[in-house]
C-alpha positions as CSV (number, residue, x, y, z in Angstrom):
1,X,88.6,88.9,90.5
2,X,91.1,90.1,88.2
3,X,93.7,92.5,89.2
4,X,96.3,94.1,89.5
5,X,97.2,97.6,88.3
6,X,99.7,100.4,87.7
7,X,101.3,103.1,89.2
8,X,99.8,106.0,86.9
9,X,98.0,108.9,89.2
10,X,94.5,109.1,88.5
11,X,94.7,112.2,86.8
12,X,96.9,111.5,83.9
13,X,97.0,109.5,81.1
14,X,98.7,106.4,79.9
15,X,100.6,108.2,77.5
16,X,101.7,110.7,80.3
17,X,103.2,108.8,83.0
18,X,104.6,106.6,80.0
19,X,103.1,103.9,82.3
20,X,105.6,103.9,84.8
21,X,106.6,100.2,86.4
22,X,106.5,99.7,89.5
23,X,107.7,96.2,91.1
24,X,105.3,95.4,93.7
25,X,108.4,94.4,96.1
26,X,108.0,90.7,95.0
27,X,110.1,88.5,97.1
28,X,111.6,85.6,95.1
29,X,111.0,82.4,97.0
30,X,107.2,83.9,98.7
31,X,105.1,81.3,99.6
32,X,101.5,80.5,100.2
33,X,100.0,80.7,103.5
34,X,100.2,77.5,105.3
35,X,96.9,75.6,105.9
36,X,95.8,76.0,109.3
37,X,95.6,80.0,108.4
38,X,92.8,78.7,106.7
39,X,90.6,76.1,108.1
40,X,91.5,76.8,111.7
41,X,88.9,78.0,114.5
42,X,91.6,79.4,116.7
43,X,93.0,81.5,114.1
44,X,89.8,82.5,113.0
45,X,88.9,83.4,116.6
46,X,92.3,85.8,117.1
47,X,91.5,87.0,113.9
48,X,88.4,89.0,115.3
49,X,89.9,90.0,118.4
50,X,93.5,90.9,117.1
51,X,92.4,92.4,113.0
52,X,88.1,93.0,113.3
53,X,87.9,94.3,116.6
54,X,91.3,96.9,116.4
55,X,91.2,98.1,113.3
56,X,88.7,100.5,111.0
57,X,85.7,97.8,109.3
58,X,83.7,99.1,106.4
59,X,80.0,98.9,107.5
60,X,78.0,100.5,104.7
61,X,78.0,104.1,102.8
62,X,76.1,106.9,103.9
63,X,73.6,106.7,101.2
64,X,72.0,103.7,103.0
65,X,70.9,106.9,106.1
66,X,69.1,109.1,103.6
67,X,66.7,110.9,105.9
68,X,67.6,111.4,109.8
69,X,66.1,108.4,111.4
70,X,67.4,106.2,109.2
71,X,69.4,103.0,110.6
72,X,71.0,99.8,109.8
73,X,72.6,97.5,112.0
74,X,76.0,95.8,111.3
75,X,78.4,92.9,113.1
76,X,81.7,93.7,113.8
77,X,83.7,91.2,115.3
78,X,80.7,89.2,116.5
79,X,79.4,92.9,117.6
80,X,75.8,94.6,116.9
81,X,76.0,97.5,116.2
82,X,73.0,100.5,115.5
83,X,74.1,103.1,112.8
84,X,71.8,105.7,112.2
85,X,71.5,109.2,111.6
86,X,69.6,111.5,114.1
87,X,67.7,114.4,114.2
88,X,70.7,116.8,113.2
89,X,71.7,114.7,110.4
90,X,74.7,113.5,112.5
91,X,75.6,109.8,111.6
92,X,76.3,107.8,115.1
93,X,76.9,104.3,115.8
94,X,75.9,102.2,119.4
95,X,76.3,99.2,120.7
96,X,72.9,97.2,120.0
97,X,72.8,96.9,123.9
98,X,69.8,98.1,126.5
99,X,71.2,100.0,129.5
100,X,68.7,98.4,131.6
101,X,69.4,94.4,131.4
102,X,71.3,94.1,128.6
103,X,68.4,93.0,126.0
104,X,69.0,93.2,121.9
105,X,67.6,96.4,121.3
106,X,67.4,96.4,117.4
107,X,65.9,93.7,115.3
108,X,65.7,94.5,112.2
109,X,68.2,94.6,109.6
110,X,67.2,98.2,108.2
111,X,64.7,100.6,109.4
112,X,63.8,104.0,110.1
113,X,62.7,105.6,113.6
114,X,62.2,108.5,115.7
115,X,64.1,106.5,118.6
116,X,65.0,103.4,119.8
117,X,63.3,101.5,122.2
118,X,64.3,98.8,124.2
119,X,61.5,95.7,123.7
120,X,62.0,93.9,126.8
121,X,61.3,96.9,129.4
122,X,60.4,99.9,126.9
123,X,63.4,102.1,128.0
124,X,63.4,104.9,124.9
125,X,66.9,106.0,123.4
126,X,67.3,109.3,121.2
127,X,69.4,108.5,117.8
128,X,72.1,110.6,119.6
129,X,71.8,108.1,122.6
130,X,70.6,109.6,125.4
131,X,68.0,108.1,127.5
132,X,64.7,109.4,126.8
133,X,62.4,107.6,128.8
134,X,62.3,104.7,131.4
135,X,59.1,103.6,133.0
136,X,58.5,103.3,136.7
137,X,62.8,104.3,136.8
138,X,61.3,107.4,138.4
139,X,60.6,105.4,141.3
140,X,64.2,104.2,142.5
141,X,66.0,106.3,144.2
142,X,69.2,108.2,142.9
143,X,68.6,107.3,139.3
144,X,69.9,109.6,136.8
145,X,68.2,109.0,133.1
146,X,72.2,111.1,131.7
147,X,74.1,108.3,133.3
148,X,72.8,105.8,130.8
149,X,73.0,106.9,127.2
150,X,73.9,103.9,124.8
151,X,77.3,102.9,124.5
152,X,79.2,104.6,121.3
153,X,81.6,102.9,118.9
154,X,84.3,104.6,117.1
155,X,82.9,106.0,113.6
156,X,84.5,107.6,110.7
157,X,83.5,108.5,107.2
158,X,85.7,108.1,104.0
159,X,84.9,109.3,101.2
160,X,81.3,108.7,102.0
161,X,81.8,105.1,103.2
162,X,81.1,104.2,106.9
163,X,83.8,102.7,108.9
164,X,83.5,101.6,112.7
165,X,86.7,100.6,115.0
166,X,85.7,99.0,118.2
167,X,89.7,99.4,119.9
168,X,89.4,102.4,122.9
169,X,93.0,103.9,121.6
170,X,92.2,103.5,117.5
171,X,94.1,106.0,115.1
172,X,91.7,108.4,113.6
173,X,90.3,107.6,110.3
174,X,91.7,110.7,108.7
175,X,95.0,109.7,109.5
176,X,94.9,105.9,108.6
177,X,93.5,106.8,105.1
178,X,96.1,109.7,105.1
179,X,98.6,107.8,102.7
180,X,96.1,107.8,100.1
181,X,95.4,111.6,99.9
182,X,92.6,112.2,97.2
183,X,93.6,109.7,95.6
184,X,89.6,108.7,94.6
185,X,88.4,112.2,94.5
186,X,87.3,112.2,90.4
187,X,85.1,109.4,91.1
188,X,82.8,111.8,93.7
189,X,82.3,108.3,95.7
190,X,80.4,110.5,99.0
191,X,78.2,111.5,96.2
192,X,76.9,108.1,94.4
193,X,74.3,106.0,95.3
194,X,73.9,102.2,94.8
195,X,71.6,100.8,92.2
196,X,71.4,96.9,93.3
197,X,73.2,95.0,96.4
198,X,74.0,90.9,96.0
199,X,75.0,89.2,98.9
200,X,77.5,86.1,98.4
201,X,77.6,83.0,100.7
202,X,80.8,81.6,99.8
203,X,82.7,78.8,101.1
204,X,85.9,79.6,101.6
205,X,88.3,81.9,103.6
206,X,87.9,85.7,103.7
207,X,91.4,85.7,103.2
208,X,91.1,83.8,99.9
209,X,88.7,86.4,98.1
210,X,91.7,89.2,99.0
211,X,94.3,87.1,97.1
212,X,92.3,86.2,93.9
213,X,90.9,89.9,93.8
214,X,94.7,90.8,93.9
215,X,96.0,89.0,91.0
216,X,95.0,88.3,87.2
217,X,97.5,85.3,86.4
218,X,94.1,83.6,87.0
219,X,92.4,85.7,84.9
220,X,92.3,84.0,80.9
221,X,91.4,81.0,81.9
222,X,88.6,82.1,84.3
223,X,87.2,84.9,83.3
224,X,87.4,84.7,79.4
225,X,84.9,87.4,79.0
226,X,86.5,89.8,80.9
227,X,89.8,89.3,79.2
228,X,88.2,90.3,76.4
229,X,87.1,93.6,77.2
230,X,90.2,94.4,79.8
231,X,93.1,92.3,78.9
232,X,94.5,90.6,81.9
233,X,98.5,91.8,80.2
234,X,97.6,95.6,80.6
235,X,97.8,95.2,84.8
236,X,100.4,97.1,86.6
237,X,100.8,98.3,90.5
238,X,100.6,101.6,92.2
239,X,99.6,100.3,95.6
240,X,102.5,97.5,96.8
241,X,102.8,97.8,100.5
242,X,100.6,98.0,103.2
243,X,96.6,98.2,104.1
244,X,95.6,99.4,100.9
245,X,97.1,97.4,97.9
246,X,95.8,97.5,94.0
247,X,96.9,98.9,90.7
248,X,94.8,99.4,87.4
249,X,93.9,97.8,84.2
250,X,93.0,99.3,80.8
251,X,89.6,98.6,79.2
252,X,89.2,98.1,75.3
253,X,88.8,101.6,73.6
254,X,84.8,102.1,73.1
255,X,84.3,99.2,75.7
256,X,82.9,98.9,79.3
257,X,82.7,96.3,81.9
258,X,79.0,95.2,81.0
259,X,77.2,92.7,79.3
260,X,76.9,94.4,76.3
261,X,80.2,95.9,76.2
262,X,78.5,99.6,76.4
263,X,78.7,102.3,79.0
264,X,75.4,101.9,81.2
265,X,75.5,105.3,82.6
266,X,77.0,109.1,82.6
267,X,80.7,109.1,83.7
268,X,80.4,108.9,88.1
269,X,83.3,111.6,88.4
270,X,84.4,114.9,86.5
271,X,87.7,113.2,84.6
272,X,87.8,115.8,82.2
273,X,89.2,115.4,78.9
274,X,91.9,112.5,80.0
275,X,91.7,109.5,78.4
276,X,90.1,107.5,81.3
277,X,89.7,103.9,79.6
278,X,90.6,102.3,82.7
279,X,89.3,100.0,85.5
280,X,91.4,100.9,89.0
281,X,90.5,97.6,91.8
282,X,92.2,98.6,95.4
283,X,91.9,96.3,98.5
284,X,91.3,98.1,101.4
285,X,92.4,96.1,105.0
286,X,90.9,94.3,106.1
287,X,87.0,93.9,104.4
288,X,86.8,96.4,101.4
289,X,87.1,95.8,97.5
290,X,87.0,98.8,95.4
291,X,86.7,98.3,92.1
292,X,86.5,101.9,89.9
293,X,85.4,101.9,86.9
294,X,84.2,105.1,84.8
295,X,81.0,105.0,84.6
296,X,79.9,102.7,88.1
297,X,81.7,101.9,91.0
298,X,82.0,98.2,92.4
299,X,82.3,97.9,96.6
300,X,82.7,94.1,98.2
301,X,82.1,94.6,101.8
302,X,83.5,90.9,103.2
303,X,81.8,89.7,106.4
304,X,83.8,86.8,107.6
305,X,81.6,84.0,109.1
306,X,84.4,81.0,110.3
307,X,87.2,80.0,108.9
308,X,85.6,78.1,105.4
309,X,82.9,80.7,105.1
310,X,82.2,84.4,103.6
311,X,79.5,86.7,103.1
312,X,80.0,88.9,100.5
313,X,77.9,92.1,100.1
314,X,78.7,93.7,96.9
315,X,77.4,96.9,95.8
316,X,77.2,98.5,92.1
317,X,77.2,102.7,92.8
318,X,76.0,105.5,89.9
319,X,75.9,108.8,89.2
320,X,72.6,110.3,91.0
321,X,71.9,112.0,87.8
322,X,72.0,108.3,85.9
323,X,68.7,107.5,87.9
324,X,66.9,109.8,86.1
325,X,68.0,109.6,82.8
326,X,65.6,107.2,80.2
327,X,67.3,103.9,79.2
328,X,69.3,103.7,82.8
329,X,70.0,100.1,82.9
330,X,72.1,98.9,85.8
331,X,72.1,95.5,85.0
332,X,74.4,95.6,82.2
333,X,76.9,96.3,84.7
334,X,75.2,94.4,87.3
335,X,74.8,91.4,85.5
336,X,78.0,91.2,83.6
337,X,79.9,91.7,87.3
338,X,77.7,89.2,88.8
339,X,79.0,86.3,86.3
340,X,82.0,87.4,86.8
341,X,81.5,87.5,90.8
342,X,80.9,84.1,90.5
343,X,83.4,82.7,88.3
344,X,85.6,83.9,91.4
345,X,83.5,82.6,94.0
346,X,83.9,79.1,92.3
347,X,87.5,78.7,92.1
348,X,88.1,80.4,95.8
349,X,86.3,77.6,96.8
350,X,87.8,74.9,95.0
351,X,91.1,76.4,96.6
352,X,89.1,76.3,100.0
353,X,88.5,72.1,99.2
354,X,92.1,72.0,98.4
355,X,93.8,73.5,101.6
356,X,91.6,71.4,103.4
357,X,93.8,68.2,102.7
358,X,95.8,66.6,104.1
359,X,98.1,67.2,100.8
360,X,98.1,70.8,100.7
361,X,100.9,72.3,101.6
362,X,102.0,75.8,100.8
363,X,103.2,77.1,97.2
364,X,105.4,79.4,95.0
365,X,103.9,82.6,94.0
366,X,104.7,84.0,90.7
367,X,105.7,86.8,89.7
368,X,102.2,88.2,88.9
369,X,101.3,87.3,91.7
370,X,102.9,89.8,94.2
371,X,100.1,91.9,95.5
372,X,98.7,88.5,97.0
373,X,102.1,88.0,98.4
374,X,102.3,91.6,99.5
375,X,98.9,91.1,101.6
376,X,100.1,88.2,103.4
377,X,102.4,89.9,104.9
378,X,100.6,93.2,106.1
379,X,98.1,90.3,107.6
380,X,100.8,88.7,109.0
381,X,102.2,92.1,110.4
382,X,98.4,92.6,112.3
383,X,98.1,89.0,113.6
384,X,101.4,88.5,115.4
């Protein structure tokens, strides 16, 4: 996708900040990655254990637990893992694992449920995880139904999104997303709910979608309809260093990101009386895409699968209001993003083809192309 951005606060205005520069500490001489980061099984395999399995992985938003009862599963790091929300409206997350012998306990993807129950020996868990039932367990002596509640995982909620960290000692979730601050308050993201969900197979490298989301030197020659609507010259940087990297660019006054060029829905946030013609995209380390626009909000949740492939579960989010307004029309957004979505998808993995050779071997980034070469190195920084 297309993008970097600039370093103006959400709050004000282009003419405010007078667009303030910021170089996006751009090392002269920074390089690609070279290949086996990208088609080897090994790396692939310490990238789980050493980046999947220790640090916070978006799972979902809290909109998919409407009612308590309410699940989904999700894989992190070749994990299953139950999130629901129980009887006191407390989200929880469990390891998809019977206390009894170990049997998947959860089959489906999505569901709702006044407990869980094991469906190899019918042992019955509460949504907070206790142990509600287990037959004939009555019967051997010294058991104790309290000494076998499922096993938790780490959760934390972000501004309404769902994160899970499997590592026993993991910093809080307040205090990893503390150097953003409320940064993404105006755009109420707790609040919004999702209209549509696409899911991507793509083949290539998880760690190719970060880079071409993080750049728009690509951007005229692939995506000529978004150029047109968001010129790919208007990106600056606010984000430069670290997990969470990203900038803005400005959209073409009386324009949105859709198919027809028009806003699909009321504003998401309360922005006031700024001038807000902007779209703000963010990666968030190491499997979230945020892409904020004013009247929807974009989410790519990246599910690596091996080293040449990636799922790609991509959400459009609106205004609850928006739903029940006459002439709602998601699609204008959805649609437009999903060309766009693809255009991407394509040329990451052409770049996936390429690596592959025998000829590749690792190349100059420009100057527009420093967030890429900014992420490298915070992945680099988590792997060794």
């Amino acid at each position: 996708m297309a993008h970097t951005a600039c370093n103006v606060p959400v709050t004000q205005t282009r003419d405010e900040s007078n667009f303030r520069k910021t170089a996006a500490s751009f090392e002269p001489g920074a390089k690609t990655l070279p290949q086996r980061y990208f088609v080897s099984p090994e790396i692939f395999a310490e990238e789980l254990q050493k980046i999947f399995a220790t640090n916070w992985v978006l799972v979902g938003h809290q909109s998919q637990l409407a009612e308590p009862g309410d699940y989904f599963l999700a894989d992190v790091a070749g994990e299953s893992l139950i999130v629901a929300k129980d009887q006191r409206s407390t989200i929880r997350a469990f390891y998809n694992v019977c206390r009894h012998r170990g049997a998947r306990l959860c089959e489906e993807q999505n569901g709702h449920a006044a407990a869980i129950q094991c469906p190899y020996h019918a042992w019955t868990f509460a949504l907070d995880g206790r142990l509600l039932g287990a037959p004939h367990m009555d019967e051997t002596p010294g058991f104790n139904k309290a000494e076998y509640p499922l096993k938790p995982a780490r959760l934390g909620l972000w501004e309404g999104f769902i994160f899970l960290n499997l590592a026993d000692a993991a910093v809080l979730l307040e205090k990893w997303f503390e150097p953003l601050g409320g940064k993404f308050s105006p755009w109420n993201l707790a609040g919004l709910r999702s209209a549509k969900r696409i899911e991507y197979d793509v083949r290539a490298n998880w760690k190719l979608i970060f880079q071409n989301y993080s750049e728009c030197y690509h951007c005229l020659g692939v995506h000529p309809e978004l150029s047109k609507i968001s010129p790919s010259d208007s990106a600056e940087n606010d984000l430069t260093e670290g997990p969470f990297l990203g900038g803005f660019m400005r959209i073409a006054s009386d324009k949105s990101l859709t198919m027809s060029g028009n806003a699909c829905a009321l504003p998401v946030g309360n922005f006031g009386d700024k001038d807000f013609r902007f779209v703000f995209y963010y990666s968030i380390f190491p499997n979230m895409l945020l892409s904020l626009h004013p009247d929807y909000v974009m989410l790519h949740r990246l599910k690596p699968q091996s080293s040449e492939r990636t799922l790609i579960f991509c959400d459009w989010f609106f205004n609850p209001e928006a739903f029940k307004r006459d002439g709602f029309d998601p699609a204008d957004a959805v649609e437009f993003w999903d060309m766009v979505n693809k255009q991407d998808w394509h040329v990451c993995e052409l770049s996936q083809q390429g690596i592959s050779s025998r000829a590749y071997e690792p190349g100059p980034y420009s100057a527009r192309e420093s967030i890429p070469a900014a992420w490298d190195r915070e992945y680099l920084r988590h792997l060794r």
